[in-house]
C-alpha positions as CSV (number, residue, x, y, z in Angstrom):
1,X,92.5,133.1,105.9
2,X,94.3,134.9,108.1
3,X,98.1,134.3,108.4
4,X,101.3,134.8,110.3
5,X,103.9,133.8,108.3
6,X,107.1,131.7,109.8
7,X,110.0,133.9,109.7
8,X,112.4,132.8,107.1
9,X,112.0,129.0,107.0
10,X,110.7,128.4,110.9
11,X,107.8,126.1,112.0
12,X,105.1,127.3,110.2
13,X,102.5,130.1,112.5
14,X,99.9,129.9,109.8
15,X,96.2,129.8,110.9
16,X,92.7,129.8,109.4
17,X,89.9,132.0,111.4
18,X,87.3,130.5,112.7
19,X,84.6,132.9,110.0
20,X,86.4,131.7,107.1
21,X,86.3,128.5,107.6
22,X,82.6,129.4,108.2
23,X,82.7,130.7,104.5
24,X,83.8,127.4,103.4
25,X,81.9,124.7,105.5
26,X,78.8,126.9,106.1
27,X,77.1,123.6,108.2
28,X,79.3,124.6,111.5
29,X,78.4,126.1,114.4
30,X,80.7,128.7,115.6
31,X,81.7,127.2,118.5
32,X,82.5,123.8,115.8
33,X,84.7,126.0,113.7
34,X,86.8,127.5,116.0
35,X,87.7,124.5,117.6
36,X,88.7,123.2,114.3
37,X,90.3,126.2,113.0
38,X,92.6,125.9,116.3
39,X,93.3,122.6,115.1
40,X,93.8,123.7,111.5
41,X,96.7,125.5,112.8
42,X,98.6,123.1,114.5
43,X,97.9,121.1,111.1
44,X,99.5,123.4,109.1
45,X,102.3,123.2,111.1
46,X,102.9,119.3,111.2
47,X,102.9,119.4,107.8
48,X,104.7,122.5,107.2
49,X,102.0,124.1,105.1
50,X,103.5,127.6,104.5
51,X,102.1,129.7,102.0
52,X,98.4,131.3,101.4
53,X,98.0,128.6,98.5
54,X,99.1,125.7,100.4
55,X,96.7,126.4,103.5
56,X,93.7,126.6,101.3
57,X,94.4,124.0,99.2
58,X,94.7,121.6,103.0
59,X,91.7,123.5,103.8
60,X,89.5,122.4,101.0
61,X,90.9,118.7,100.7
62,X,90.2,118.2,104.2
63,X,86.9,119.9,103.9
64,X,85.9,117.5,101.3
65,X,87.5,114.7,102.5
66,X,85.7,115.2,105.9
67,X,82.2,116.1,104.3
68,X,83.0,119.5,105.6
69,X,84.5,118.4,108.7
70,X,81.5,116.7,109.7
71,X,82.9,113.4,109.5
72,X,86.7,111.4,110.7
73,X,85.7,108.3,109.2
74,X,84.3,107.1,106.0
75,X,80.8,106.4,105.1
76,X,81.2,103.4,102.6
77,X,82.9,100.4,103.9
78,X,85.6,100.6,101.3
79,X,85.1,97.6,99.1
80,X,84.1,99.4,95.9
81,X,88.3,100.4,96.3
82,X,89.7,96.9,97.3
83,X,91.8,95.4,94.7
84,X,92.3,99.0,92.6
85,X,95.6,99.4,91.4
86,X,95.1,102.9,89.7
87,X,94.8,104.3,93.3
88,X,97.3,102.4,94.7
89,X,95.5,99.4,96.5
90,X,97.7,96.7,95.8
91,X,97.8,95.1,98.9
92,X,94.8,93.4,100.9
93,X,92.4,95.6,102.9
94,X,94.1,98.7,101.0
95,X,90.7,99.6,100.3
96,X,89.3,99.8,103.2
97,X,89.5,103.1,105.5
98,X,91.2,105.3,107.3
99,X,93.8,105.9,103.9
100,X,96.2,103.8,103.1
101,X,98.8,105.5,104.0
102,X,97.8,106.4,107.9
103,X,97.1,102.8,108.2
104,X,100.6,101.5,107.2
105,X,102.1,103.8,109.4
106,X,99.9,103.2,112.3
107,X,100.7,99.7,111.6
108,X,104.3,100.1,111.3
109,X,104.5,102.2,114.6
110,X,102.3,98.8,116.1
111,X,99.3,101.3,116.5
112,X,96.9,99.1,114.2
């Protein structure tokens, strides 16, 4: 990863390049990967990810999560998850996607 770190504690100016995130989802065409690495970056700076470590730990749970960025939704319908308390479904449609947690604050915005 390539990296321009935030001076002192600034919005973070970290970014991925569009050949490693080649190395790590092999599937996309360059033209794929650099859109997404350009949107990697702004990612990293919603969520403040700062440090080499941090940016490739986002990279590869969003790789996986994503099926190596092929992918926004999921491919099951999310019942095998309804009703599981040890990942923090306790309410109704908890299992169902996008994550639980983007729902409830879509929904608490009045997004849906």
């Amino acid at each position: 990863m390539t990296a321009t770190p935030a001076a002192s504690r600034g919005p973070s100016t970290w970014t991925i390049d569009a050949d490693a995130l080649q190395h790590v989802c092999p599937n996309l065409s360059d033209e794929a990967a650099r859109a997404i690495a350009d949107g990697l970056g702004a990612a990293f700076a919603r969520f403040d990810i700062t440090t080499p470590r941090r940016a490739a730990m986002a990279v590869a749970q969003w790789a996986h999560e994503s099926d190596h960025f092929k992918t926004a939704t999921e491919y099951a319908s999310g019942d095998g998850y309804e009703g599981r308390a040890d990942l923090g479904n306790t309410r109704p449609g908890d299992g169902r996607p996008p994550p639980t947690a983007a729902r409830r604050s879509r929904t608490a915005r009045g997004a849906g």
